[in-house]
C-alpha positions in Angstrom: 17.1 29.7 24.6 13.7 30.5 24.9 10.5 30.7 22.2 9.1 33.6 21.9 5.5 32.9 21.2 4.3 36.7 20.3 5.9 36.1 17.1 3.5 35.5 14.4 3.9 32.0 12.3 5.8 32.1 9.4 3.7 30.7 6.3 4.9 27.3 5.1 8.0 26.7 3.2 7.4 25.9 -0.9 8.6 22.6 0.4 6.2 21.6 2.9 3.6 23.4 0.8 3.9 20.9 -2.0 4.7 17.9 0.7 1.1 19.1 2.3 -0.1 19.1 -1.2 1.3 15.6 -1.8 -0.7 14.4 1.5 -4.1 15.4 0.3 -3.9 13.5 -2.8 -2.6 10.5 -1.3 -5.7 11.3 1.0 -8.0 11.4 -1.8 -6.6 7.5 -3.7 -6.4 6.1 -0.1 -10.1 6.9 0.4 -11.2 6.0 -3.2 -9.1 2.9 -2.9 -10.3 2.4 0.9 -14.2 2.7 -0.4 -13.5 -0.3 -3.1 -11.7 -2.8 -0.6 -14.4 -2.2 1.9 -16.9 -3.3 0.6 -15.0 -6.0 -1.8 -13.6 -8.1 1.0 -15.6 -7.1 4.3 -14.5 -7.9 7.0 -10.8 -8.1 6.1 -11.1 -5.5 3.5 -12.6 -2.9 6.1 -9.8 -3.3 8.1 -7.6 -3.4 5.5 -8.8 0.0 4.5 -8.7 1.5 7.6 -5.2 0.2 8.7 -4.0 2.1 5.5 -6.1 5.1 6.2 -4.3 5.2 9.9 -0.8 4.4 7.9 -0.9 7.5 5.9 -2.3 9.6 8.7 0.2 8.7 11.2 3.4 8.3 8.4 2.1 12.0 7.2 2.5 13.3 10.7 5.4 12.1 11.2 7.1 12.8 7.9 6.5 16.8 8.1 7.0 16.6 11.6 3.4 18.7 12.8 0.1 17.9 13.1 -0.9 19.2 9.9 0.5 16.4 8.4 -2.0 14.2 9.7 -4.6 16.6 8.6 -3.7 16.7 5.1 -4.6 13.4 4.2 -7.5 13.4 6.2 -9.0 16.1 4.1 -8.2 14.5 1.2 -9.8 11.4 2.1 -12.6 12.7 3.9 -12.9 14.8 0.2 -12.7 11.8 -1.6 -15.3 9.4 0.5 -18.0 12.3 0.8 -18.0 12.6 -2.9 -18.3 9.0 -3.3 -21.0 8.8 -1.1 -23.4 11.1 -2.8 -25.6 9.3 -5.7 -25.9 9.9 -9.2 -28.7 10.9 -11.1 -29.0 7.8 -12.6 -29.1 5.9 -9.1 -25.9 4.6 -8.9 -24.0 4.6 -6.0 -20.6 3.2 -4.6 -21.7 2.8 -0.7 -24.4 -0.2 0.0 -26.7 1.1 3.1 -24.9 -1.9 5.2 -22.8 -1.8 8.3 -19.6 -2.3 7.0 -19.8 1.5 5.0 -21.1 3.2 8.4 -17.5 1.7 10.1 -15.4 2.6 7.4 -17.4 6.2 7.5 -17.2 6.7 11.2 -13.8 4.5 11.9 -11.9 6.5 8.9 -12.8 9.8 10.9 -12.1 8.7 14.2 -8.4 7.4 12.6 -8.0 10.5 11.2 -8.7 12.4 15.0 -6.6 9.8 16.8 -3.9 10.4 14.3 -3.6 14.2 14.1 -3.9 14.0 18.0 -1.0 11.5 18.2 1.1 13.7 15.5 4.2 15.2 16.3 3.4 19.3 17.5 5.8 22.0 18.3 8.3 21.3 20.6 10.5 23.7 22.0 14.1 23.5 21.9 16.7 24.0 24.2 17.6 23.3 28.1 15.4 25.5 29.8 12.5 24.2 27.5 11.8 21.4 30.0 9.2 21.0 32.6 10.7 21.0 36.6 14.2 22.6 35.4 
């Protein structure tokens, strides 16, 4: 049994639509969540935040079974930690200028790469599938 790759995709399920769906919310509260223990608790609470960043990129990947799992949630957080890095009219901001928000910045991204790269792709199926048969 062989893939035949000049198929064109079929779009996602309704399932795995709303499970993607699912992931980039839990994106967006791990990265609001992740930009209040940073800072609250540093440096515990950086890596704190970051293990649960990596925790829901990886568990996402693995869950729906592609890559795209892992990039769900990373959009949602990335969504989420942008936003809440922008000030306010008013001059009120959530990220202090300080080291500690450039890690969680830069190590939340680099999670989210190593994660999506780790993820389980497309794998084909069958006997003949495998490499020096």
């Amino acid at each position: 049994m062989s893939i035949d790759l000049t198929q064109p995709l079929k779009p996602p399920s309704a399932l795995r639509a709303a499970a993607y769906a699912g992931l980039l919310v839990l994106g967006a509260v791990t990265g609001v969540a992740g930009s209040l223990v940073q800072a609250g608790w540093f440096p515990g609470g950086l890596l704190l935040a970051l293990a649960g960043s990596a925790g829901l990129f990886l568990g996402g990947a693995r869950a729906v079974g592609t890559r795209a799992g892992a990039v769900a949630p990373a959009a949602g957080w990335m969504i989420a930690v942008v936003l809440l890095t922008a000030g306010r009219p008013e001059g009120d901001f959530l990220f202090a200028a300080g080291g500690g928000s450039y890690l969680f910045l830069l190590g939340g991204m680099a999670t989210a790469v190593i994660c999506a790269t780790l993820g389980a792709g497309r794998q084909p199926i069958g006997a003949d599938a495998r490499l020096g048969k």
